[in-house]
C-alpha positions in Angstrom: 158.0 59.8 44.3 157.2 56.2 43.8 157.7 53.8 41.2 154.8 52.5 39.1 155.6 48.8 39.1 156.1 49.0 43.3 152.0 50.1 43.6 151.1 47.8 40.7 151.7 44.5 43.1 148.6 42.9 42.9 146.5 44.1 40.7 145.4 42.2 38.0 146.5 43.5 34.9 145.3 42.8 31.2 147.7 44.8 29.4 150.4 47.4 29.3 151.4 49.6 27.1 155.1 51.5 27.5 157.5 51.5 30.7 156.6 50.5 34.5 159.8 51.8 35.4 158.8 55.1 35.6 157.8 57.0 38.8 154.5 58.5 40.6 154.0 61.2 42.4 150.6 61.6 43.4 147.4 59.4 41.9 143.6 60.5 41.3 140.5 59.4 39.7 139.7 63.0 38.9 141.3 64.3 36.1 140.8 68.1 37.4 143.3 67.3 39.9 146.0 65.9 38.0 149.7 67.3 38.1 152.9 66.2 36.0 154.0 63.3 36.8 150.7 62.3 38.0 149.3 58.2 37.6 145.5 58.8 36.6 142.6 55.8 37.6 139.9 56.0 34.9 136.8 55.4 37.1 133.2 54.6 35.4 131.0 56.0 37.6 127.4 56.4 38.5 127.5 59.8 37.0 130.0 60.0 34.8 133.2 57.8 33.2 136.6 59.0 34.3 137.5 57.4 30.6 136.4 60.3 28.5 138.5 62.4 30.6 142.1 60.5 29.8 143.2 63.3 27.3 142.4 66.2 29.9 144.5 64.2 32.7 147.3 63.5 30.2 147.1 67.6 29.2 147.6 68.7 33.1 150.8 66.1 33.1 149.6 62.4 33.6 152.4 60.4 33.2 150.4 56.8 33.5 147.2 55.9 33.0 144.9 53.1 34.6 142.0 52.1 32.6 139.7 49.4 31.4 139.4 50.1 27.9 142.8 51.6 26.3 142.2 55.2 24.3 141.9 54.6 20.4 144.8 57.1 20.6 147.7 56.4 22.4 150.4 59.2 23.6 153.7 58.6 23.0 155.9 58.5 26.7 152.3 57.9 28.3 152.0 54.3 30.1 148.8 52.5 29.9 147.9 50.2 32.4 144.4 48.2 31.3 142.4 46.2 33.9 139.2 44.9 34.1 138.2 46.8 37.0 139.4 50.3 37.7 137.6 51.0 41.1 139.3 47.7 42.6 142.4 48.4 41.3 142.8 52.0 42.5 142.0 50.4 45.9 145.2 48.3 45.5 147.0 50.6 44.1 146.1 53.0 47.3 147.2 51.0 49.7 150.3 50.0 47.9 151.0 53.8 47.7 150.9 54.5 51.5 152.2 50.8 52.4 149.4 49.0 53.2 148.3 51.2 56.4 145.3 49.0 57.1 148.3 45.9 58.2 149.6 48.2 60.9 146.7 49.0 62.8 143.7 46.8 64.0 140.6 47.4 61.8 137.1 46.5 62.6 134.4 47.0 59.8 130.8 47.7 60.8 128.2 47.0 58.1 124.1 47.0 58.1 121.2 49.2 57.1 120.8 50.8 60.2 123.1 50.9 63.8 126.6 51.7 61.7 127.7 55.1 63.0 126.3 54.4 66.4 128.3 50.7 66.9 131.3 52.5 65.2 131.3 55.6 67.1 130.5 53.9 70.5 133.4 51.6 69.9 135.9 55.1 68.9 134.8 56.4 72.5 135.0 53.3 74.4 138.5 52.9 73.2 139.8 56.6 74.1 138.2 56.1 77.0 139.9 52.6 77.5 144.2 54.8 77.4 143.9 54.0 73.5 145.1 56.1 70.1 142.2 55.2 68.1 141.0 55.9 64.7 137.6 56.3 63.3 136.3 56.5 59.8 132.3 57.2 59.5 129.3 59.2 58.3 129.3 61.7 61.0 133.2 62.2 61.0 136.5 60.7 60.4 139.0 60.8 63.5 142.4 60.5 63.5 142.8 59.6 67.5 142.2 63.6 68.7 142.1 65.3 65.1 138.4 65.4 63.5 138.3 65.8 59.9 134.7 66.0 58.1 133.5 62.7 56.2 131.3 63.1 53.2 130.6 59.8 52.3 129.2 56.9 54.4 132.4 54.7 53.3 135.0 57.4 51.3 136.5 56.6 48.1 139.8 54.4 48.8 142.2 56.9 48.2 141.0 58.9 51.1 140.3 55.8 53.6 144.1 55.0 52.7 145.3 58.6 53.3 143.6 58.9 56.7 144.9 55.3 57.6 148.5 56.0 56.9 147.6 59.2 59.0 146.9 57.3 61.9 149.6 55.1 61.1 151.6 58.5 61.5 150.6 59.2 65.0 150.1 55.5 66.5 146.6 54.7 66.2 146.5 51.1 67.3 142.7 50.2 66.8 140.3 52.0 64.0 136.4 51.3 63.6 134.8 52.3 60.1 131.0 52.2 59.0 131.3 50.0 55.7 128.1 50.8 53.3 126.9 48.6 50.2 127.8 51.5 48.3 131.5 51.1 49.6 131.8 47.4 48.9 130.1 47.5 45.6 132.4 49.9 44.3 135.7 47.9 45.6 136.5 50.9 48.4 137.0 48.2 50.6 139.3 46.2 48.3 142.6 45.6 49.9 142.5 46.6 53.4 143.3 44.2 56.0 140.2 44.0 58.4 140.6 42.2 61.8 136.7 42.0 62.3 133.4 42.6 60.8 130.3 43.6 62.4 126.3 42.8 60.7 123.8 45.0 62.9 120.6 44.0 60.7 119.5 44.9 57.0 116.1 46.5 56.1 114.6 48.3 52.8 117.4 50.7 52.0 119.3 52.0 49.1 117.4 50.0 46.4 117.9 53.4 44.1 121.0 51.6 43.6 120.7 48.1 44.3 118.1 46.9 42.1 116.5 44.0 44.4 116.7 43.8 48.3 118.9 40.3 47.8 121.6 42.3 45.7 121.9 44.7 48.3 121.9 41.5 51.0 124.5 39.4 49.0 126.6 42.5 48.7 126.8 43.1 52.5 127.7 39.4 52.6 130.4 39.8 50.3 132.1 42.1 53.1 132.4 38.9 55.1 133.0 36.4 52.5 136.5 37.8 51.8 137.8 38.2 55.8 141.0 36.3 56.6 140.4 32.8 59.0 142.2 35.5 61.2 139.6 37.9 61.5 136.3 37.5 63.0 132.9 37.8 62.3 130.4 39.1 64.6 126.9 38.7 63.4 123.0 39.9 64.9 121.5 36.8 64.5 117.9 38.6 65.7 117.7 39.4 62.0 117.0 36.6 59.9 120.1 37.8 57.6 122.6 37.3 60.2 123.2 33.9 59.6 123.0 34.5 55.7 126.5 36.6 56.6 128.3 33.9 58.0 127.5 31.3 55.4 130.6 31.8 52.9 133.3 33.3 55.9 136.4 32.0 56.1 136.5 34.6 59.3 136.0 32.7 63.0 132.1 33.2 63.9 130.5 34.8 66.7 126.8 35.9 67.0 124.5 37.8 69.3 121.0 38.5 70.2 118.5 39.7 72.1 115.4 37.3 71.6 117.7 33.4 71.3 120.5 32.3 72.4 123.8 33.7 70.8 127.4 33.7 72.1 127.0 37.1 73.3 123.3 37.6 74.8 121.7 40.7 75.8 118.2 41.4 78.1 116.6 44.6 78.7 115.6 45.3 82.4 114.7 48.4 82.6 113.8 50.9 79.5 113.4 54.9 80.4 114.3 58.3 78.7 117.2 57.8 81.1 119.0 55.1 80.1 118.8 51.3 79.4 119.7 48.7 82.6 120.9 45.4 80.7 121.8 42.1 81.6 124.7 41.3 79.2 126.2 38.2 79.6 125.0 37.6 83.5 126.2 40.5 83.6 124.1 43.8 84.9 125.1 47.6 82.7 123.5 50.9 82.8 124.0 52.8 79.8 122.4 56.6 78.7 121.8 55.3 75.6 118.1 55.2 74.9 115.9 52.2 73.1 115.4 48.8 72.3 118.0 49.2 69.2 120.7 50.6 71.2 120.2 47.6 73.4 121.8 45.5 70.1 124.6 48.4 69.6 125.9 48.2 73.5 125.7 44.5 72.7 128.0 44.6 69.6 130.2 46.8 71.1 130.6 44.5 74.5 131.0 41.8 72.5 133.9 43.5 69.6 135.8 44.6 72.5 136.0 41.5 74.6 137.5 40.0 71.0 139.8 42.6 70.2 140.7 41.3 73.9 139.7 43.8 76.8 139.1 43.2 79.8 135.1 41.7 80.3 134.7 44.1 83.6 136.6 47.3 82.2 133.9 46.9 79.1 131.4 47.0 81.5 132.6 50.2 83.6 133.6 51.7 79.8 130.1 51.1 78.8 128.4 52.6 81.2 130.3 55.9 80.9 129.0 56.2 76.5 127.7 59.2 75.4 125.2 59.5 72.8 126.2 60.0 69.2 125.3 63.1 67.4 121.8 63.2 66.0 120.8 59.3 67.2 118.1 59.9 69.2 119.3 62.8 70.5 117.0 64.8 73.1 116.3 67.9 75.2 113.5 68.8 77.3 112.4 72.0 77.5 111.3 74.1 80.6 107.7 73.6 79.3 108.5 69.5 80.2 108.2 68.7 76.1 110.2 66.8 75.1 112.1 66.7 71.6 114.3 64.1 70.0 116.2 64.4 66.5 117.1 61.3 65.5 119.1 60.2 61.3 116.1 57.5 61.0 115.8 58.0 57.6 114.9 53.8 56.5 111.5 52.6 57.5 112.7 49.8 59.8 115.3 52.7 61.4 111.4 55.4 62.0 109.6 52.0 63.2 112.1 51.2 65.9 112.3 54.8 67.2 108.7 55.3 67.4 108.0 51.9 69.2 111.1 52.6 71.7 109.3 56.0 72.4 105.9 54.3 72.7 107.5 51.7 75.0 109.1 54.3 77.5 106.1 56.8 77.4 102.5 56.6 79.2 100.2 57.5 76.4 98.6 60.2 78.1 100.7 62.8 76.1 101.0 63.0 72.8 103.7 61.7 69.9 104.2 64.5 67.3 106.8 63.5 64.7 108.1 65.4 62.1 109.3 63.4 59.1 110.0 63.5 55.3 112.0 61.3 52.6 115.0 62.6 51.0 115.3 63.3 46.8 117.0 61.5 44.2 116.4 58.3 46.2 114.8 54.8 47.1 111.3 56.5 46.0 109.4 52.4 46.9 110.5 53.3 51.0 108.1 56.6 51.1 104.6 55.2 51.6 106.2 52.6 53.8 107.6 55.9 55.7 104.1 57.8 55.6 102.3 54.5 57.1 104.8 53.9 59.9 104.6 57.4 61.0 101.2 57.6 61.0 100.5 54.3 62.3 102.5 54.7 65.2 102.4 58.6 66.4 99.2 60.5 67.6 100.2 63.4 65.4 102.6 63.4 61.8 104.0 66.5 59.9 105.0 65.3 56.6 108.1 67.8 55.3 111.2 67.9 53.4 114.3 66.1 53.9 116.9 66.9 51.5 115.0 67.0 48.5 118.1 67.6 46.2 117.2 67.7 42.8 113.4 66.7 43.1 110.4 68.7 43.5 109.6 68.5 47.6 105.7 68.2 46.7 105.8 65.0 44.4 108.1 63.6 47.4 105.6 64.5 49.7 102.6 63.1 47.9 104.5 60.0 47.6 104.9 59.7 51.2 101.4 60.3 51.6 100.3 57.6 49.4 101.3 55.2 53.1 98.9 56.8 55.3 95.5 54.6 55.6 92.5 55.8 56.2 91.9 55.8 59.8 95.2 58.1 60.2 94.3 60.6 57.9 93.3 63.2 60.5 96.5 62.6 61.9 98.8 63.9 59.3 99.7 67.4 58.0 101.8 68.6 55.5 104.5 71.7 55.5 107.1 72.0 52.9 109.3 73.9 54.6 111.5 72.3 57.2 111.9 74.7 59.5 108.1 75.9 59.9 107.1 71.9 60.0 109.6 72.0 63.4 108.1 75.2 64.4 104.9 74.2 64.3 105.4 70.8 65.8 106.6 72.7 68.8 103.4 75.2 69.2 101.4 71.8 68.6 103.4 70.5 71.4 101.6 70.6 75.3 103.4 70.0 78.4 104.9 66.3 78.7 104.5 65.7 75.0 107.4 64.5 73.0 108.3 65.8 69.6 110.4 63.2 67.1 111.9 65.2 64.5 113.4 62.3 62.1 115.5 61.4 58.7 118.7 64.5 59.1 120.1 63.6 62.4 123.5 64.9 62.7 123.6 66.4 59.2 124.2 70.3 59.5 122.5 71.4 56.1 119.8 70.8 53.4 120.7 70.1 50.0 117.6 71.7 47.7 118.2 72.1 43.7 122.8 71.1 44.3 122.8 73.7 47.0 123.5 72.8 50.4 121.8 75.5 52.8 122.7 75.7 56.7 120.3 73.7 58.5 120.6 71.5 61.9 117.3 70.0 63.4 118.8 69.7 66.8 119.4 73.3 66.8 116.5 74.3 64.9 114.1 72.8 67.7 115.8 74.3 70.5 115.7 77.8 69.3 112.1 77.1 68.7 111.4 76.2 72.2 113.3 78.6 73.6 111.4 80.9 71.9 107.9 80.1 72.9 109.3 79.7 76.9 109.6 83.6 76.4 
């Protein structure tokens, strides 16, 4: 147990009603969960507001209560605590409760549209690979050095991103890397966690479902960088015309890099193939397996993070060279048939645009480009044409499907999708609903040397239809499917 006023220190309070001096056990923003002697963090959220739940919390034991407007009826031996902001302050109020984890270890935050869980996962592997206990919080997974745990949000809420930090804490983790989305800093998950760097990869249309314009969703990555210490640093993709927007406000010390100008940390690509990228980085010359003109700016971000968090320039190198790929980023197998088939998340248009051109740069047109691609439900509906053209524009052949369609129908997502494709490309395109015959019939498409992208699930090992989340995994998906027709 803990007392009240000790995870209270810094939050901004408006009011109080009854004693500080009483004790915590446990805290959570979902009422459900609450046991006596509980403190309970009245959340509005997107779907619904943790305030009309204060009586059911207070029923299962609450003994405090954090809110932004007090109850009209107040409980006797109940303490109120009312803020202006409950999201921040259950940030604070986390990391007061497991003693400010995020101070004991190194913390880098990696934050743009697209590149995240590569740049953050790259940088986990390099630094195992480098002797160290190292933590890492993102979409894919959250690792605590060698224990995996599953992650179900991009950025969790801060109660878990504190738990897992005081976990590695626990067992010596000295650096951690964690993907920081919009979604994260706009809801204050971030809020009071001491971050020793910040990385911008790029920012494209994304997410606008919840940001209303593209410059809210731009300012609000910026604010991630606005509030690093003069200690920290920032480390910025200047290629994208928002890079320097992101340094504008810092306090943190600066650092950019690029492929196309000249930047403090500098990147050329000399030789692009299905097997690997040869870079000059620095004056320097790397081979890497990773694939593509985008994961020449990710081995870029993490040579440069890791020559500031201060190893050695030619171990970086050597470290680099020895990265695997990260589950469901362009990830590829070729079948005995010579097809070959890559599953990659690219879910955003700019993410589907740079794939397809980094498989049109490595291959010699005289096979063909089937890709397999839908849009996913309950989101950004403006990026589905934009999807539709893209894939057309750029493959020889398109199967429109479903993503996770979640609580919409799959055909109006489709027809929205198809709304992209011009003219001239209309041949090209197809549509199947279902996922799984859309792969399938990509494959038996598919001649010798072709290449199959199958596009927007990546890692993910299900499909959400009407809140139910059915077994699915592309990557396995496709090689069942080609192992099949090799029979």
């Amino acid at each position: 147990m803990i007392g009240l006023k000790d995870i209270l220190y810094k939050v901004t309070i408006n009011a109080v009603v009854g004693s500080t001096s009483v004790g915590v056990n446990a805290i959570d923003f979902d009422s459900r969960k609450i046991k006596k002697g509980d403190l309970f963090v009245a959340i509005k959220g997107t779907v619904s507001d943790g305030h009309k739940f204060i009586d059911v919390a207070i029923n299962n034991g609450a003994s405090s209560v954090v809110c932004e407007t007090l109850p009209d009826n107040l409980v006797e031996e109940i303490t109120y605590i009312e803020v202006d902001d409950s999201s921040k302050a259950l940030a604070i109020i986390a990391s007061n409760y497991y003693n400010t984890p995020s101070e004991n270890l190194r913390l880098v935050g990696v934050t743009g549209t697209n590149g995240k869980t590569t740049v953050a996962s790259l940088l986990y592997q390099l630094f195992k690979k480098a002797g160290y206990k190292v933590g890492l919080l993102s979409t894919v997974k959250i690792m605590v050095d060698n224990i995996e745990y599953k992650a179900t949000h991009t950025t969790p809420d801060s109660l878990t991103i504190n738990r897992y930090l005081n976990e590695m804490n626990a067992v010596g983790v000295e650096f951690c890397f964690m993907e920081v989305s919009s979604h994260g800093i706009h809801q204050h998950r971030t809020e009071g966690l001491h971050f020793e760097g910040g990385i911008f990869t790029n920012l494209s249309h994304d997410h606008l479902d919840y940001h209303s314009t593209f410059a809210e969703y731009r300012d609000v990555k910026k604010k991630f960088f606005d509030e690093l210490s003069p200690k920290a640093f920032a480390l910025v993709n200047i290629d994208d015309k928002n890079g320097l927007v992101m340094l504008q406000n810092t306090r943190a010390r600066k650092y950019t890099y690029a492929l196309k100008q000249y930047a403090d940390y500098k990147s050329q690509i000399l030789e692009n193939q299905f097997g690997g990228l040869l870079l000059k980085v620095n004056n320097s010359e790397v081979w890497t397996r990773l694939i593509g003109n985008f994961n020449a700016y990710n081995v870029l971000a993490i040579y440069a993070t890791a020559e500031l968090l201060g190893l050695e320039k030619v171990e970086v190198l050597r470290l680099i060279s020895d990265l695997e790929s990260v589950s469901g980023r362009f990830q590829y197998i070729i079948s005995n048939e010579k097809i070959t088939a890559i599953v990659d998340y690219a879910h955003t248009p700019d993410a589907l645009k740079n794939v397809l051109e980094t498989i049109n740069s490595i291959r010699t047109k005289n096979e063909e480009l089937i890709t397999v691609v839908g849009c996913g439900g309950d989101r950004d509906k403006t990026k589905r044409p934009k999807m539709g053209h893209i894939a057309t524009a750029l493959s020889t052949k398109v199967i429109f499907t479903s993503d996770n369609p979640r609580s919409e129908d799959p055909e109006a997502i489709l027809k929205d999708i198809e709304k992209g494709v011009e003219p001239q490309n209309y041949k090209k395109a197809l549509t199947i609903s279902d996922r799984k015959q859309a792969i399938k019939a990509a494959c038996q498409m598919a001649q010798p040397n072709d290449i199959i992208l199958i596009a927007g699930k990546g890692h993910e090992t299900y499909q959400e239809i009407k809140g139910e989340r059915f077994d699915f995994d592309d990557y396995k998906i496709v090689q069942e499917v080609l192992n099949q027709l090799q029979k």
